[in-house]
C-alpha positions in Angstrom: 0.0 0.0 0.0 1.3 3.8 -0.7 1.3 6.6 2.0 -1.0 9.0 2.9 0.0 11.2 0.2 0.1 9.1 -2.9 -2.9 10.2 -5.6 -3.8 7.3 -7.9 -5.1 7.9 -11.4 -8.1 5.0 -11.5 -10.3 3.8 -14.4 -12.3 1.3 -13.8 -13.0 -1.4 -16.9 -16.4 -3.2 -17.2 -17.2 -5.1 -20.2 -15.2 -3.1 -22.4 -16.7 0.8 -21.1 -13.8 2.2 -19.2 -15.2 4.5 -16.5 -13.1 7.4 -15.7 -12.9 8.2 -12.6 -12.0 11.8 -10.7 -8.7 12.2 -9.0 -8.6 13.6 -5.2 -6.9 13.8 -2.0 -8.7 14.1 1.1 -5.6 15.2 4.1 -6.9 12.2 6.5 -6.7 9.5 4.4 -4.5 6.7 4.4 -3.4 4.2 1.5 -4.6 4.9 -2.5 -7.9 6.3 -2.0 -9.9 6.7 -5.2 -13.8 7.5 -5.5 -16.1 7.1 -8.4 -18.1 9.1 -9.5 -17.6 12.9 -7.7 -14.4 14.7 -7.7 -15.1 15.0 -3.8 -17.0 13.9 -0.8 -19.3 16.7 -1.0 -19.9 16.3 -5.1 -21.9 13.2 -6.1 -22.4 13.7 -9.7 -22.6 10.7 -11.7 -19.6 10.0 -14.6 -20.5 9.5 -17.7 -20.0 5.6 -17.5 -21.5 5.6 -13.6 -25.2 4.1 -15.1 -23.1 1.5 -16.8 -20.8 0.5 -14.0 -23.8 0.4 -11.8 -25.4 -2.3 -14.3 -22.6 -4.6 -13.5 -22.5 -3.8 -9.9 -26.2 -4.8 -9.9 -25.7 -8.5 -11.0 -22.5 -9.4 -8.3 -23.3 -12.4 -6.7 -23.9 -11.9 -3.2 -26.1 -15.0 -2.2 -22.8 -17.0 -1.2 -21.1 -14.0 0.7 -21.6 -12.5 5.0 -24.0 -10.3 5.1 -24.5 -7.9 7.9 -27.5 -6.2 8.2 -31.5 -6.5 7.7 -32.2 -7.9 4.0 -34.6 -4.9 3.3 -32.2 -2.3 4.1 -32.1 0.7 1.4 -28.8 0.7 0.6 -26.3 -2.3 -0.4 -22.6 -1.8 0.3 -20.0 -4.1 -0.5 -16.4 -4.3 0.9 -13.8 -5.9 -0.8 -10.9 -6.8 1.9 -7.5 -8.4 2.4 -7.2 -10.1 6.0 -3.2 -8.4 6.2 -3.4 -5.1 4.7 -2.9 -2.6 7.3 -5.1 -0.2 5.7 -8.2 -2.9 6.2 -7.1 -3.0 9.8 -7.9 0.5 10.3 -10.8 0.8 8.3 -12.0 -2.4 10.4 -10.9 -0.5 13.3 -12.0 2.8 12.8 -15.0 3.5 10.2 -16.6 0.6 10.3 -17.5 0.5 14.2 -19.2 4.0 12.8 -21.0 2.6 9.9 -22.1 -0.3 11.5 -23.7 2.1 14.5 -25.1 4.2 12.6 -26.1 2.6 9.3 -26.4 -1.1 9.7 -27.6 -1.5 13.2 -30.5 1.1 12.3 -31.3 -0.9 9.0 -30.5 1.5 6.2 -27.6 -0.6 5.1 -26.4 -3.7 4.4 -23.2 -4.9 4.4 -21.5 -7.6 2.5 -18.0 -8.7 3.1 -16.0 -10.1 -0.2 -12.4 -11.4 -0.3 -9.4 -9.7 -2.0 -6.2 -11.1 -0.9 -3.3 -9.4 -2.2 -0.5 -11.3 -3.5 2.0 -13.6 -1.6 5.1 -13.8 -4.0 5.0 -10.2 -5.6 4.7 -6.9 -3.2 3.2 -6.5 -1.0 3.7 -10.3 -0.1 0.5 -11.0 2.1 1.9 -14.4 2.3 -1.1 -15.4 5.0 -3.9 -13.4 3.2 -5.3 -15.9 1.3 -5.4 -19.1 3.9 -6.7 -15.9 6.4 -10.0 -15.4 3.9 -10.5 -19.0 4.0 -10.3 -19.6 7.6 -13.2 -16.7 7.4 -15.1 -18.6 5.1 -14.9 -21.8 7.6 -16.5 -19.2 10.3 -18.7 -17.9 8.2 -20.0 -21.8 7.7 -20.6 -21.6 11.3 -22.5 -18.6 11.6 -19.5 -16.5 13.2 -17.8 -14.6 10.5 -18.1 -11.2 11.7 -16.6 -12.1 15.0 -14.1 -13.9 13.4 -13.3 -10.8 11.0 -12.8 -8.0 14.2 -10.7 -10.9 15.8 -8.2 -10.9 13.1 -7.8 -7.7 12.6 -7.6 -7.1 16.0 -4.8 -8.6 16.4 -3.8 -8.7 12.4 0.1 -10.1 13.8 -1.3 -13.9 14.0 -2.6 -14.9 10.9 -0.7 -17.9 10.8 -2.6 -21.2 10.6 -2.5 -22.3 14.1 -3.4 -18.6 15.3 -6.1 -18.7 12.6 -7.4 -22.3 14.6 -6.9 -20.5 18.0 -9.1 -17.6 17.3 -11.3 -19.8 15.8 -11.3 -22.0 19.3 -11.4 -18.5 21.5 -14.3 -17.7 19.5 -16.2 -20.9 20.6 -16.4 -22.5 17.4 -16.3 -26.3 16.8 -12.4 -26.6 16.5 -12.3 -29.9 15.1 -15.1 -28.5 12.1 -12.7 -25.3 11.4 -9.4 -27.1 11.7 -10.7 -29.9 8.7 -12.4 -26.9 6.9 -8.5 -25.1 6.8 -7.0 -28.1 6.3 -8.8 -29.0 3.4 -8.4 -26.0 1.7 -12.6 -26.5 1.4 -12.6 -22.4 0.5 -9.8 -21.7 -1.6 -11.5 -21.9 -4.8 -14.5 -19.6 -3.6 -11.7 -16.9 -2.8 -10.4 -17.1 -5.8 -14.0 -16.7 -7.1 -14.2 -13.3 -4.8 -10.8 -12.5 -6.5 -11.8 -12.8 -9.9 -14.9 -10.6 -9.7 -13.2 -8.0 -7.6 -11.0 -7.5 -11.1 -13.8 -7.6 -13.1 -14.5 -4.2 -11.8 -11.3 -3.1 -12.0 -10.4 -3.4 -8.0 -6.9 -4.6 -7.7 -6.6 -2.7 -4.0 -7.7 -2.6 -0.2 -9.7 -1.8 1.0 -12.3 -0.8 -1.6 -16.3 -1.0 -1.4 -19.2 -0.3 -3.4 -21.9 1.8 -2.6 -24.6 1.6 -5.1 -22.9 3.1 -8.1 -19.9 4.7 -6.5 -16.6 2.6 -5.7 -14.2 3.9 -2.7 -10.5 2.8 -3.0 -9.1 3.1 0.3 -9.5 3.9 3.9 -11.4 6.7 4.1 -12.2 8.1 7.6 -16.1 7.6 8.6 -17.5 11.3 7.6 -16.3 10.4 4.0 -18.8 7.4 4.0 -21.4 9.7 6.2 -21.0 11.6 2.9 -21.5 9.0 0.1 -24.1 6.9 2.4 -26.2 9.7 3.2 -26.7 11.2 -0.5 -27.2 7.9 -1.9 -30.4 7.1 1.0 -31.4 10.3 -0.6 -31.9 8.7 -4.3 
């Protein structure tokens, strides 16, 4: 990931319409932080490929995926995360106790949680980020994702596969379920799946979400997504 001060050019490519996207910097932010459509925070005025890109958004498969948050709720917001990027870590840390709060316990959004591990044998060498997303899809197939997901990135140092089975035990899951779910490698193709469709939409960073027809790239403090959450209720 890049420091606070890096600005990254973005165009996002969906079925052959490349989106362009508005280049900011916003002084809190931290990583790449791109957002689609506005040229700021305060600006939501749609692109002129924004009713396109939200077509494809529209048909991503979320019936296999977490989901936090009452099915009827307005607004649909999809995070696309890497388990060992520091920059997830403080989102999870940070913004989303915030959203969650104020959004997604109150029912006006939903949240869905999609893997995007970064690469283990090219920079930045998450070496544990992809065994990490599958020991969250062996939570998730006991109903305990979400606490699984804070535990991690509380404590984002042990990702290694017996700290990934000893949170999984602290957590009060069935150990002996998890450990032959991680052994088996039961989820690696289905995060590969999350993979593929994140670069579909042209995300290749973390951590990045959808919201309706917008995509943030970064970690954005939580009164950027008050923002972008707040004008899109209003649509």
């Amino acid at each position: 990931m890049k420091s606070e001060s890096y600005l990254v050019p973005v165009s996002i490519v969906v079925a052959g319409v490349i989106i362009a996207v508005a280049i900011f910097t916003i002084s809190q932010k931290s990583g790449p932080v791109s957002l689609t459509p506005s040229s700021s925070p305060e600006q939501a005025n749609l692109s002129p490929g924004a009713d396109q890109f939200k077509k494809v958004t529209e048909k991503i498969d979320v019936s296999q995926d977490p989901v936090l948050g009452t099915p009827e709720a307005k607004l649909l917001m999809i995070e696309f995360s890497d388990f060992q990027c520091p920059f997830c870590q403080r989102h999870a840390l940070n913004a989303f106790p915030e959203i969650k709060k104020q959004y997604i316990d109150t029912g006006k959004v939903k949240l869905v949680f999609k893997n995007l591990p970064l690469p283990a044998d090219s920079p930045p060498y998450h070496k544990n980020a992809q065994l990490a997303a599958e020991a969250g899809e062996c939570a998730f197939e006991q109903n305990k994702f979400w606490e699984y997901k804070d535990k991690l990135f509380q404590d984002q140092q042990k990702l290694g596969k017996d700290d990934l089975k000893l949170s999984a035990k602290e957590l009060g899951l069935d150990s002996q379920k998890f450990d032959d779910c991680l052994d088996s490698r039961k989820y690696e193709r289905e995060v590969k799946e999350d993979l593929a469709e994140a670069q579909k939409l042209g995300i290749g960073g973390t951590p990045s979400f959808v919201i309706g027809d917008i995509l943030v790239d970064g970690a954005y403090p939580f009164s950027t997504f008050e923002k972008i959450i707040e004008e899109k209720l209003k649509q």
